[in-house]
PASEBA-1860 file (N, C-alpha, C; in nm, 3 decimals):
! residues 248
1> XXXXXXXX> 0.879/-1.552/2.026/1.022/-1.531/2.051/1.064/-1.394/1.999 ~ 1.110/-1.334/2.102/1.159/-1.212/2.022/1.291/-1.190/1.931 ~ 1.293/-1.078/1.852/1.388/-1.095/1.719/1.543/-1.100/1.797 ~ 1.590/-1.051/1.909/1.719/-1.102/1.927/1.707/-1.214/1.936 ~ 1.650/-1.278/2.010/1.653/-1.378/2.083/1.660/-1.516/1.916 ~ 1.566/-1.482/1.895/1.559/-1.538/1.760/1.706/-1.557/1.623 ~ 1.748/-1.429/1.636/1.846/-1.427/1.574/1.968/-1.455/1.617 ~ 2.024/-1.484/1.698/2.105/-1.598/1.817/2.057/-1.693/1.769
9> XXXXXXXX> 1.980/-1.738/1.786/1.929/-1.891/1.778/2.003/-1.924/1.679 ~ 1.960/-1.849/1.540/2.015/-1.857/1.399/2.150/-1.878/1.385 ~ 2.218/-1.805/1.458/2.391/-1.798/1.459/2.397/-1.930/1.497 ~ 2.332/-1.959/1.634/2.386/-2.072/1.641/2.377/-2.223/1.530 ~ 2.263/-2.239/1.467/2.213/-2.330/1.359/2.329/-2.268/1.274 ~ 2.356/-2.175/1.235/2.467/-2.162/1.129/2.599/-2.183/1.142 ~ 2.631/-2.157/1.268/2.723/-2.218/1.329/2.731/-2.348/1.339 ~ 2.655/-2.400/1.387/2.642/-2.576/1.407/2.635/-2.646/1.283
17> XXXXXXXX> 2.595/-2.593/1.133/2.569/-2.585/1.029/2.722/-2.582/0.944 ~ 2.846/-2.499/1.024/2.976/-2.449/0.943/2.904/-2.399/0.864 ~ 2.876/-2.280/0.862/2.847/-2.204/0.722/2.876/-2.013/0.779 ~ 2.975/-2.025/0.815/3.047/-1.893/0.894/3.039/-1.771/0.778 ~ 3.009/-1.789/0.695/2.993/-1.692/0.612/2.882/-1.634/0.591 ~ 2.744/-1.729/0.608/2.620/-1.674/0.651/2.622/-1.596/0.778 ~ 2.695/-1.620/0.868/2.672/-1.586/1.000/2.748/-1.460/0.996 ~ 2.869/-1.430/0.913/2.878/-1.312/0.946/2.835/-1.239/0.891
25> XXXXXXXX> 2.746/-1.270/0.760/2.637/-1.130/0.664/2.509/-1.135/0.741 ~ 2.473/-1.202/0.788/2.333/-1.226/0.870/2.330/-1.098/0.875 ~ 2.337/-1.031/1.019/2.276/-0.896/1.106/2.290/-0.779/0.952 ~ 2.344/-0.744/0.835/2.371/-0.654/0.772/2.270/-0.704/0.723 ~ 2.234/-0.833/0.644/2.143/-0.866/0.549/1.992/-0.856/0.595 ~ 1.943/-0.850/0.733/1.852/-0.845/0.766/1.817/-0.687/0.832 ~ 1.945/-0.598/0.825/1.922/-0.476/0.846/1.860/-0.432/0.705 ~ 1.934/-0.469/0.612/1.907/-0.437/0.452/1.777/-0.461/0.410
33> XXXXXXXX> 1.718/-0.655/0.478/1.559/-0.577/0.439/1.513/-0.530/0.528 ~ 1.488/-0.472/0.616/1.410/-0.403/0.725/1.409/-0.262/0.653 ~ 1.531/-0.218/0.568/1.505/-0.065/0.538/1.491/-0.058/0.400 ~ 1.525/-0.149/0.306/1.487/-0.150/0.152/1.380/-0.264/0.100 ~ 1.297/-0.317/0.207/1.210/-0.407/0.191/1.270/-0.540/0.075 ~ 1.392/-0.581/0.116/1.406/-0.715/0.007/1.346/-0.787/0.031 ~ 1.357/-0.898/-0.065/1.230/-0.990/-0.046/1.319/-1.146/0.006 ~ 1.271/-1.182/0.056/1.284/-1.345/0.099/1.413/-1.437/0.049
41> XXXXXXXX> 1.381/-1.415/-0.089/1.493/-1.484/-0.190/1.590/-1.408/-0.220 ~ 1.600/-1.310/-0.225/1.731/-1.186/-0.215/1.792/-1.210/-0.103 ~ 1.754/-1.275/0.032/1.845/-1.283/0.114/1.899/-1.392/0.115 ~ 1.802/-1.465/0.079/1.883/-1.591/0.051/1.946/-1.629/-0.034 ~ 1.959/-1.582/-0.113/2.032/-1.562/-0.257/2.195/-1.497/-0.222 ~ 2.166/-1.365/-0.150/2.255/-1.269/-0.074/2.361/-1.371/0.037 ~ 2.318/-1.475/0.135/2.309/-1.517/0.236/2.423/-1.653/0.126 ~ 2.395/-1.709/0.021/2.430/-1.827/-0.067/2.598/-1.750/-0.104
49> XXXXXXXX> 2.585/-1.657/-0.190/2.707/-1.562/-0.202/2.780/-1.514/-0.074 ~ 2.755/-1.476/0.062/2.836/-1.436/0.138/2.929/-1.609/0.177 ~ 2.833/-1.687/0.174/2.910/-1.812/0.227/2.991/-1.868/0.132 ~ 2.981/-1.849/-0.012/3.062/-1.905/-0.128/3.167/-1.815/-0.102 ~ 3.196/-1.677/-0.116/3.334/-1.607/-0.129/3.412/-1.676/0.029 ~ 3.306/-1.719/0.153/3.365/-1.729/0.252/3.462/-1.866/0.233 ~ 3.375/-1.951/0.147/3.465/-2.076/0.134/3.599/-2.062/0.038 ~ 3.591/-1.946/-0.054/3.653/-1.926/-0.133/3.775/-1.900/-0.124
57> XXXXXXXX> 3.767/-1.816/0.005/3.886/-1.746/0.064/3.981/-1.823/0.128 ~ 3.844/-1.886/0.246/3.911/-1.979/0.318/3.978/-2.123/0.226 ~ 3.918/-2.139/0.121/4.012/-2.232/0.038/4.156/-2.186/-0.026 ~ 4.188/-2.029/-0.063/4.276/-2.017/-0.094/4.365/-1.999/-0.011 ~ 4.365/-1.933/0.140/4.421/-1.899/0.237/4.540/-2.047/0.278 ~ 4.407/-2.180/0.235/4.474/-2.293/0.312/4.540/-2.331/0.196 ~ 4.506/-2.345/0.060/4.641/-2.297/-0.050/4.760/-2.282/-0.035 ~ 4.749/-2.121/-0.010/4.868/-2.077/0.032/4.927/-2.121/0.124
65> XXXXXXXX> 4.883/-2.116/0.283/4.993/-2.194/0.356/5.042/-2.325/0.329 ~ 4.945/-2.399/0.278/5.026/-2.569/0.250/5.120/-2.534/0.139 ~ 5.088/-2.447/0.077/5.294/-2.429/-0.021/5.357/-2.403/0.020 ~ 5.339/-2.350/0.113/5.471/-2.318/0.250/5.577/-2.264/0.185 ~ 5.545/-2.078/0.072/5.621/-2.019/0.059/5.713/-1.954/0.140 ~ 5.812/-1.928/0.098/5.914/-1.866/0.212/5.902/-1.739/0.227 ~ 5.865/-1.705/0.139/5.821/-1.513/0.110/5.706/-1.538/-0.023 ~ 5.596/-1.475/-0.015/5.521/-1.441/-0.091/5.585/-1.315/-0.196
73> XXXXXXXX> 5.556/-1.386/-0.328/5.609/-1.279/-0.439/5.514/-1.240/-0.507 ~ 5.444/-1.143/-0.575/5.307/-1.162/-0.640/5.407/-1.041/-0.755 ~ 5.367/-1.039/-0.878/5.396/-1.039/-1.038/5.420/-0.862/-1.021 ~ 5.325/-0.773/-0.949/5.332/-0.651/-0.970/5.428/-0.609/-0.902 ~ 5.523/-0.727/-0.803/5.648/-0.650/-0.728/5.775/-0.682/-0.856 ~ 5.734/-0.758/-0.924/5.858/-0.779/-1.044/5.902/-0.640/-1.130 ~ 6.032/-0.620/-1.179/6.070/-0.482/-1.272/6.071/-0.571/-1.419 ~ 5.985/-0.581/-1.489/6.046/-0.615/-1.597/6.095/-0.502/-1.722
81> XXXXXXXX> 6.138/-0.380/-1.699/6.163/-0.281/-1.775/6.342/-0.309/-1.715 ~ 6.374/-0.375/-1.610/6.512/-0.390/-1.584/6.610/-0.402/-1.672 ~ 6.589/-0.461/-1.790/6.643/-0.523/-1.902/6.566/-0.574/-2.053 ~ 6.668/-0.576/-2.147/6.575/-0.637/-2.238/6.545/-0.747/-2.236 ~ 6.620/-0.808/-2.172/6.569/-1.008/-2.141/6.474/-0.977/-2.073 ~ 6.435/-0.918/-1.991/6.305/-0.925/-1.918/6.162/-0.866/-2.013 ~ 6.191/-0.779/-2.081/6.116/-0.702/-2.132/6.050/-0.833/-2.246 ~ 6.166/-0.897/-2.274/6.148/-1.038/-2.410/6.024/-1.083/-2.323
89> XXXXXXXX> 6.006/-1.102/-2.208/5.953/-1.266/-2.173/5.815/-1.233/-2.060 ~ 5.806/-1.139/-2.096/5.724/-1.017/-1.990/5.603/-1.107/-2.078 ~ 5.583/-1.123/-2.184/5.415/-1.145/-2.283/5.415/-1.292/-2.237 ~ 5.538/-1.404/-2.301/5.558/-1.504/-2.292/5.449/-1.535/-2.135 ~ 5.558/-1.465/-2.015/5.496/-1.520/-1.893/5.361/-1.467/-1.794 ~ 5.344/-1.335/-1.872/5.235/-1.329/-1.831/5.055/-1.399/-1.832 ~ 5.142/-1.483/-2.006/5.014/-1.558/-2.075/5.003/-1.639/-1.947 ~ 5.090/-1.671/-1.879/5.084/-1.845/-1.762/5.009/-1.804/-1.693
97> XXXXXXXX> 4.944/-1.666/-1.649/4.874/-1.619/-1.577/4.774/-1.658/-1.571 ~ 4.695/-1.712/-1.674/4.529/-1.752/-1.680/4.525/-1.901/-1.649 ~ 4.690/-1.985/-1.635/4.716/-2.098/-1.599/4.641/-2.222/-1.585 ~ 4.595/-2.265/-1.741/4.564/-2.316/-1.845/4.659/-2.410/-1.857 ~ 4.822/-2.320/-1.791/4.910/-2.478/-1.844/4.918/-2.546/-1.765 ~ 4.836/-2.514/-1.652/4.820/-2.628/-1.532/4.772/-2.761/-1.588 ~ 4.645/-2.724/-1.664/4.529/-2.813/-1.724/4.631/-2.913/-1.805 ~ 4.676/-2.847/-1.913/4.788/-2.936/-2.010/4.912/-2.944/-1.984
105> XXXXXXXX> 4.913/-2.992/-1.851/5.073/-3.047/-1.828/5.173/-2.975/-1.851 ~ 5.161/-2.840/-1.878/5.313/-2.786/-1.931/5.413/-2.720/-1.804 ~ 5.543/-2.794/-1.851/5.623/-2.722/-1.731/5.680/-2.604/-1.782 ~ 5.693/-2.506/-1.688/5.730/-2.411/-1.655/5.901/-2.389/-1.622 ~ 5.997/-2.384/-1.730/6.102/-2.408/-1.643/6.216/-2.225/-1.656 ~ 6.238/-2.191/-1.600/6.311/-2.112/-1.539/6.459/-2.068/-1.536 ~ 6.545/-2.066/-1.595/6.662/-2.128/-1.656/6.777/-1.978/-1.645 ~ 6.863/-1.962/-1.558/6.943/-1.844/-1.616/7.069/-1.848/-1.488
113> XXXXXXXX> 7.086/-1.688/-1.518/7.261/-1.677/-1.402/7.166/-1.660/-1.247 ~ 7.263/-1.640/-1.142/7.166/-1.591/-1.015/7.119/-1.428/-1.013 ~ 7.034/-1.407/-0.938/7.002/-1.301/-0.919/6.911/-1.241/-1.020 ~ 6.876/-1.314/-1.129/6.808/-1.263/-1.262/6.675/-1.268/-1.233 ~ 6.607/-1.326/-1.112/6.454/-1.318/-1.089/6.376/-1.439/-1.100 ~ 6.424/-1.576/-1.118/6.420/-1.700/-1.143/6.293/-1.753/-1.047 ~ 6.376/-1.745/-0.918/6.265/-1.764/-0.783/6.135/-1.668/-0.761 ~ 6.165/-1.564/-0.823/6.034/-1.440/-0.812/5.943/-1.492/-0.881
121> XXXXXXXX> 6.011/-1.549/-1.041/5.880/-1.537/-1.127/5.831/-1.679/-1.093 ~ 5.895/-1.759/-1.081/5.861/-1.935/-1.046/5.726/-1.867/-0.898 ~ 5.774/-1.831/-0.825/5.683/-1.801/-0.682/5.547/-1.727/-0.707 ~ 5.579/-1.628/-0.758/5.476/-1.537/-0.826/5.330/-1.614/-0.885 ~ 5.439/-1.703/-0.996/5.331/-1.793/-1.070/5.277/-1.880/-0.963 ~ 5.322/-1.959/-0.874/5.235/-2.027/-0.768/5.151/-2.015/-0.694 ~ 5.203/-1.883/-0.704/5.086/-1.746/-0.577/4.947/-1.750/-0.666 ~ 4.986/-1.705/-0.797/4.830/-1.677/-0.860/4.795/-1.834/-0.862
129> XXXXXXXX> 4.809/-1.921/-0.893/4.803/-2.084/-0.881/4.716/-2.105/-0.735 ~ 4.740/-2.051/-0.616/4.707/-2.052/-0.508/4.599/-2.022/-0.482 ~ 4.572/-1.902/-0.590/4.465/-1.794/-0.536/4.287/-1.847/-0.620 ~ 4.386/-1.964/-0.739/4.259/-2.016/-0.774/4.204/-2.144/-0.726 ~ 4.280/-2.170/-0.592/4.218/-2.310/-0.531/4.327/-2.386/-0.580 ~ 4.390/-2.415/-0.658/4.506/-2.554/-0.727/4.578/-2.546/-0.624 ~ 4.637/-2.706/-0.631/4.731/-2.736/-0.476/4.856/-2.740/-0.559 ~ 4.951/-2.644/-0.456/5.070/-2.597/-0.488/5.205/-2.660/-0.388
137> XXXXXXXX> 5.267/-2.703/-0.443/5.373/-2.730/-0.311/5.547/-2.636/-0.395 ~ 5.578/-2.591/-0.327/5.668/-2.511/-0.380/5.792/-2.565/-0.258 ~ 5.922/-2.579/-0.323/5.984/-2.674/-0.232/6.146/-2.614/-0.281 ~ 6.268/-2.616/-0.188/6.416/-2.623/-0.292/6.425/-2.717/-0.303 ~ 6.491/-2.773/-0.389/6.525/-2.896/-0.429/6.554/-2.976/-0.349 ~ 6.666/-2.983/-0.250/6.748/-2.995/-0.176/6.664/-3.077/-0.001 ~ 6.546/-2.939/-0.023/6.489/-2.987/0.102/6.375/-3.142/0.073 ~ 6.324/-3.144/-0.060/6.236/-3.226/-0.122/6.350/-3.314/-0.142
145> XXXXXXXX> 6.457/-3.351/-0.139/6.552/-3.483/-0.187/6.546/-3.526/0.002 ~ 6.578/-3.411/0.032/6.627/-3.486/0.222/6.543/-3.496/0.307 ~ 6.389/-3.463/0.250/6.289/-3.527/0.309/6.247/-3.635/0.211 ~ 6.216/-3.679/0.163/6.163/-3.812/0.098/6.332/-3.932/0.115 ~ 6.425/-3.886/0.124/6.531/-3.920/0.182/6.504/-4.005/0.346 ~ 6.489/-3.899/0.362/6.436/-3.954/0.507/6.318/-4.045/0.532 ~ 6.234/-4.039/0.458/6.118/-4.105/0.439/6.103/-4.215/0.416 ~ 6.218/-4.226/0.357/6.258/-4.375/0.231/6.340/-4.471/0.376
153> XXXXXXXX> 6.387/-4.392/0.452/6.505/-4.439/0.565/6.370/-4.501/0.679 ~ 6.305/-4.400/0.656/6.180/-4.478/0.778/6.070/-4.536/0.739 ~ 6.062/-4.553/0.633/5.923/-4.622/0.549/5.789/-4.539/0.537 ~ 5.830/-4.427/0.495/5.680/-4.350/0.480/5.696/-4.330/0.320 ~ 5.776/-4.373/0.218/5.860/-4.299/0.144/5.693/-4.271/0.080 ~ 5.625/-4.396/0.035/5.464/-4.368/-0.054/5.386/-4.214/-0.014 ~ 5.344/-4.186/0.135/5.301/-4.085/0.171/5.343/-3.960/0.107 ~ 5.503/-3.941/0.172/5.593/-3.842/0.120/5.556/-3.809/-0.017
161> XXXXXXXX> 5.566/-3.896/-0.103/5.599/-3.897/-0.245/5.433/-3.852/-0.312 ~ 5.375/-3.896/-0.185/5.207/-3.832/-0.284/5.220/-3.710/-0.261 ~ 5.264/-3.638/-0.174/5.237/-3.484/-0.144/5.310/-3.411/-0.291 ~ 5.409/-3.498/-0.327/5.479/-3.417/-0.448/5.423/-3.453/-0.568 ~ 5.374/-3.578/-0.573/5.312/-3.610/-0.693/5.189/-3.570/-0.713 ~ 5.095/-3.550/-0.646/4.996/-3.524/-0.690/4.975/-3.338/-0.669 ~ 5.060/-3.309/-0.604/5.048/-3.134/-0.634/5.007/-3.102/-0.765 ~ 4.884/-3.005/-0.759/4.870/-2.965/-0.931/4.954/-2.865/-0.997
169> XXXXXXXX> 5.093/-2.785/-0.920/5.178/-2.772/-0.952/5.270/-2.775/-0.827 ~ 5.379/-2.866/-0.906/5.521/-2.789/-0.806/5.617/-2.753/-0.903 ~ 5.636/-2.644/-0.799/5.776/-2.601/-0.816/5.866/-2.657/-0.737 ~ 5.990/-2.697/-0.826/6.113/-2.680/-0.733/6.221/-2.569/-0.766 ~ 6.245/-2.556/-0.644/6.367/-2.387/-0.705/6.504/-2.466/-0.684 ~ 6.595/-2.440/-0.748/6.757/-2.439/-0.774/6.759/-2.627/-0.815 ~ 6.681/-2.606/-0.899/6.677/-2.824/-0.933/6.819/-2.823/-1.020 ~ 6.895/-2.892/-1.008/7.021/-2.961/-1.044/7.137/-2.842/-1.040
177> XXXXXXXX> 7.096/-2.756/-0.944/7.217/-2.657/-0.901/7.358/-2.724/-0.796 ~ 7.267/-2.851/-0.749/7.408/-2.899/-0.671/7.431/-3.037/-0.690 ~ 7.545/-3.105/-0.711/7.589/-3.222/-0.756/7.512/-3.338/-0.624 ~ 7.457/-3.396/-0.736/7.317/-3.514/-0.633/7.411/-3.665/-0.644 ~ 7.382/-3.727/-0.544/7.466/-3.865/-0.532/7.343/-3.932/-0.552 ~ 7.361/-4.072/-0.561/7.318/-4.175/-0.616/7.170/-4.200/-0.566 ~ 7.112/-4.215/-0.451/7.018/-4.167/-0.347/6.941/-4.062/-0.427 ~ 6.964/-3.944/-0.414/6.900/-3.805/-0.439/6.868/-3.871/-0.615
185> XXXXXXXX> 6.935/-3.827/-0.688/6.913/-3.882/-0.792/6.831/-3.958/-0.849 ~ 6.798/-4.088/-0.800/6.673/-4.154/-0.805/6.522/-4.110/-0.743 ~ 6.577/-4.062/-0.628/6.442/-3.978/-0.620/6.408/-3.858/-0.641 ~ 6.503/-3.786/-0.742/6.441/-3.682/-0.859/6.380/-3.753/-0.935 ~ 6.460/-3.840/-1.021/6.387/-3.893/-1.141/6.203/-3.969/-1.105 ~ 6.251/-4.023/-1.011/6.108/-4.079/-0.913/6.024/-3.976/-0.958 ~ 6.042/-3.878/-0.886/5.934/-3.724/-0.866/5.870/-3.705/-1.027 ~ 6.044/-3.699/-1.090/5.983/-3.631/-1.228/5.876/-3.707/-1.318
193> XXXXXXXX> 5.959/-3.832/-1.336/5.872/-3.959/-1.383/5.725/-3.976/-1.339 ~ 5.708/-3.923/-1.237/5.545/-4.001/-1.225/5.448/-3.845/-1.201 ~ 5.535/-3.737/-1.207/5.430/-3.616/-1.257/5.429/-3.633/-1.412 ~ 5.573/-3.686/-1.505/5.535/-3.656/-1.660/5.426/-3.767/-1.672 ~ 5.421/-3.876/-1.614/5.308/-3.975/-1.614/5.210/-3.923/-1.639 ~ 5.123/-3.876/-1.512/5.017/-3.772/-1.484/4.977/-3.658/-1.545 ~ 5.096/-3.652/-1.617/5.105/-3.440/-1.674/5.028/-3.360/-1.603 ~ 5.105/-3.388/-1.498/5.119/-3.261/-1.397/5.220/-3.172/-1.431
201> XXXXXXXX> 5.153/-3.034/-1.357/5.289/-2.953/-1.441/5.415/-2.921/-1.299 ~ 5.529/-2.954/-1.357/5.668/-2.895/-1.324/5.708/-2.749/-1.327 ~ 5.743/-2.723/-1.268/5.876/-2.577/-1.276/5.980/-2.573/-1.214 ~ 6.038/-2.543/-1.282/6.193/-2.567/-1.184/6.246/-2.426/-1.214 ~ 6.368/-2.405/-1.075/6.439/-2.290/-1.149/6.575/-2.327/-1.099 ~ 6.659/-2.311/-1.218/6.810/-2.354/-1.213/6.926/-2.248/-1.269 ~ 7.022/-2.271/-1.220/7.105/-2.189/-1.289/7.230/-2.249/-1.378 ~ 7.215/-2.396/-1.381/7.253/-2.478/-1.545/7.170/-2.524/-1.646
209> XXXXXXXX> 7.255/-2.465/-1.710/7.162/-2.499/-1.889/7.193/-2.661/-1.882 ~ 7.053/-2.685/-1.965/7.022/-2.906/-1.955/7.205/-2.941/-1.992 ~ 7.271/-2.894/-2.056/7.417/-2.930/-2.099/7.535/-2.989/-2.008 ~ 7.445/-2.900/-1.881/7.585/-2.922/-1.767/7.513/-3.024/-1.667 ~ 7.356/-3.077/-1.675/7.329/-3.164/-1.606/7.430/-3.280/-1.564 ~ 7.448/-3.340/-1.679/7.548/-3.471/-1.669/7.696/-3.455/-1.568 ~ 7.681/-3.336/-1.548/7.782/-3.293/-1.414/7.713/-3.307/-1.314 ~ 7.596/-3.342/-1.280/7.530/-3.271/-1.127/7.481/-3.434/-1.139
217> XXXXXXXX> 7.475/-3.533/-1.189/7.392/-3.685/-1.168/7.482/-3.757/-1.193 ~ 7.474/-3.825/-1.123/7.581/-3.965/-1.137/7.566/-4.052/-1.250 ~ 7.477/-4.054/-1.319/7.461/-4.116/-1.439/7.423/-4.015/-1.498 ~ 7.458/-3.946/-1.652/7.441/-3.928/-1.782/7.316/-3.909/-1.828 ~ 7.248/-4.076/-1.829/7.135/-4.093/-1.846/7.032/-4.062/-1.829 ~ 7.053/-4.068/-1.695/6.963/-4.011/-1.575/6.912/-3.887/-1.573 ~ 7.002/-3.808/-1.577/6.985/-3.615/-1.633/6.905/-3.572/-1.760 ~ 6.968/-3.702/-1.860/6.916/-3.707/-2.008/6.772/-3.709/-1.978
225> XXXXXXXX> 6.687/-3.827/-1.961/6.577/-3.899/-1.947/6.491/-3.793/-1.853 ~ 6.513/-3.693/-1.752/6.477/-3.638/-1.668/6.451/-3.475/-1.763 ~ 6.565/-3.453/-1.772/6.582/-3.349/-1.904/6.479/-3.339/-2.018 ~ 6.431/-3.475/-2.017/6.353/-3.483/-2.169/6.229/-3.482/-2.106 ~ 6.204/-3.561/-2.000/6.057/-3.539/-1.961/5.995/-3.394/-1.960 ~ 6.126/-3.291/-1.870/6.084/-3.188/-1.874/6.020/-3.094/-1.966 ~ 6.138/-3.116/-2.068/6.087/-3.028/-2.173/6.010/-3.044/-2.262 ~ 5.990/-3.228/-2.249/5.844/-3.214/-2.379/5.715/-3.125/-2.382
233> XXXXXXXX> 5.707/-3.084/-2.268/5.577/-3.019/-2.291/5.637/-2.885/-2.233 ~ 5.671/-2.752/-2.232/5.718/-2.703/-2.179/5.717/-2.547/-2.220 ~ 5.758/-2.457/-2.113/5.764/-2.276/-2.139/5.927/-2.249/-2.109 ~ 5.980/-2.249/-2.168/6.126/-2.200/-2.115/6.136/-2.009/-2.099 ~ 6.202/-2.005/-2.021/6.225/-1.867/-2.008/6.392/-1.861/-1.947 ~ 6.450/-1.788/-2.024/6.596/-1.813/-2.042/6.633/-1.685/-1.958 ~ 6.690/-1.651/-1.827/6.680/-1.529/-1.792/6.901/-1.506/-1.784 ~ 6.924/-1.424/-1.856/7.052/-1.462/-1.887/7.146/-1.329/-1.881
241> XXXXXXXX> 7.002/-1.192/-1.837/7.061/-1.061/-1.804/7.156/-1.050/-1.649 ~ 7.142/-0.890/-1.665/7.172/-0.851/-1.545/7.137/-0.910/-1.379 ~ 7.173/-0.854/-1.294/7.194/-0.973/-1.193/7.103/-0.853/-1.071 ~ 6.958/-0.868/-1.025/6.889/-0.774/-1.026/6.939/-0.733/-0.868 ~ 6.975/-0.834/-0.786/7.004/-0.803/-0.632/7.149/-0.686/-0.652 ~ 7.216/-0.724/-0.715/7.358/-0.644/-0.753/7.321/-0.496/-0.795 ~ 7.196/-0.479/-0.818/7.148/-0.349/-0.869/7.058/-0.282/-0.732 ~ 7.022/-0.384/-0.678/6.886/-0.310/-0.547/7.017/-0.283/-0.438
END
């Protein structure tokens, strides 16, 4: 058989195989030994690595879209020289970077006026979260209450509720920014309750301090108990400067 003919063949076994990452180093790797004489196991060795980064990628790629960010934010588009509140929390949040607090349950919560960068840094952190394979669901609040809402109305509510619970992180952005009725309410606490179960980690980003919860839940309690889950294990970052869109 001659060597095209032969090496087709191959594509196709690798193909039929899913291993698309061999198939596209193939023709380079076999140019490589033809002119530097590698040996046997170097290509296959070579051939093992092109298909791992291929899965690698392709695992983070599908990452990222199932968080179904609205805009991708990644850490080096952030100013933290904007202010001294930023400048404070620049060490604090960069440590989350090696995201470790995935492993130990810690939430991430986000806390200040609008415009202070709340959603950047919450997104940011999900992105690198993304990029190491961890399943991310990043959600507003709002849309995660009126879909499992809906869910609950047609009987899928269990399904729904695994996509949020078992995320190895979610975020929710603007959590108790708008006054929740009786409905919504229970299925926050739902959400929160059975990630602090799990210690899975949380992030939220809000623009009321835990104080003014008991305004936004119909019960007191409810905010309390939700409030506390959060923060037992937790990174606060208080962003309480300047208002960064008012400046761009």
């Amino acid at each position: 058989m001659k060597d095209e003919d032969l090496l087709e063949l191959t594509f196709e076994k690798l193909r039929w195989l899913r291993l698309p990452g061999m198939a596209k180093a193939l023709p380079q790797l076999i140019e490589d030994a033809r002119r530097k004489n590698v040996s046997a196991l170097d290509i296959v060795s070579a051939l093992a690595d092109a298909e791992k980064g291929s899965r690698i990628k392709s695992a983070v790629d599908r990452r990222i879209r199932d968080a179904r960010f609205p805009e991708i934010n990644t850490i080096d588009g952030f100013d933290f020289d904007f202010d001294p509140v930023r400048k404070r929390l620049r060490g604090p949040y960069l440590a989350l970077h090696d995201l470790t607090f995935i492993d130990q349950g810690i939430n991430p919560l986000f806390i200040g006026n609008p415009g202070t960068g709340k959603t950047f840094l919450a997104r940011a952190l999900a992105y690198k979260a993304c990029t190491a394979t961890k399943r991310v669901v990043f959600t507003p609040a709002a849309k995660m209450l009126n879909e499992l809402h809906a869910a609950e109305v047609h009987g899928r509510i269990e399904r729904t509720l695994r996509k949020y619970v078992r995320a190895d992180l979610l975020v929710i952005d603007d959590f108790a920014s708008l006054e929740l009725d009786t409905a919504q309410a229970k299925l926050a606490f739902q959400v929160i309750s059975e990630r602090y179960d799990y210690r899975r980690s949380t992030a939220i980003t809000t623009n009321r301090p835990f104080k003014e919860w008991p305004k936004v839940f119909p019960d007191p309690l409810n905010a309390q108990v939700i409030a506390e889950r959060l923060t037992e294990r937790c990174e606060h970052f208080v962003l309480n400067g300047k208002g960064y869109r008012i400046k761009r």
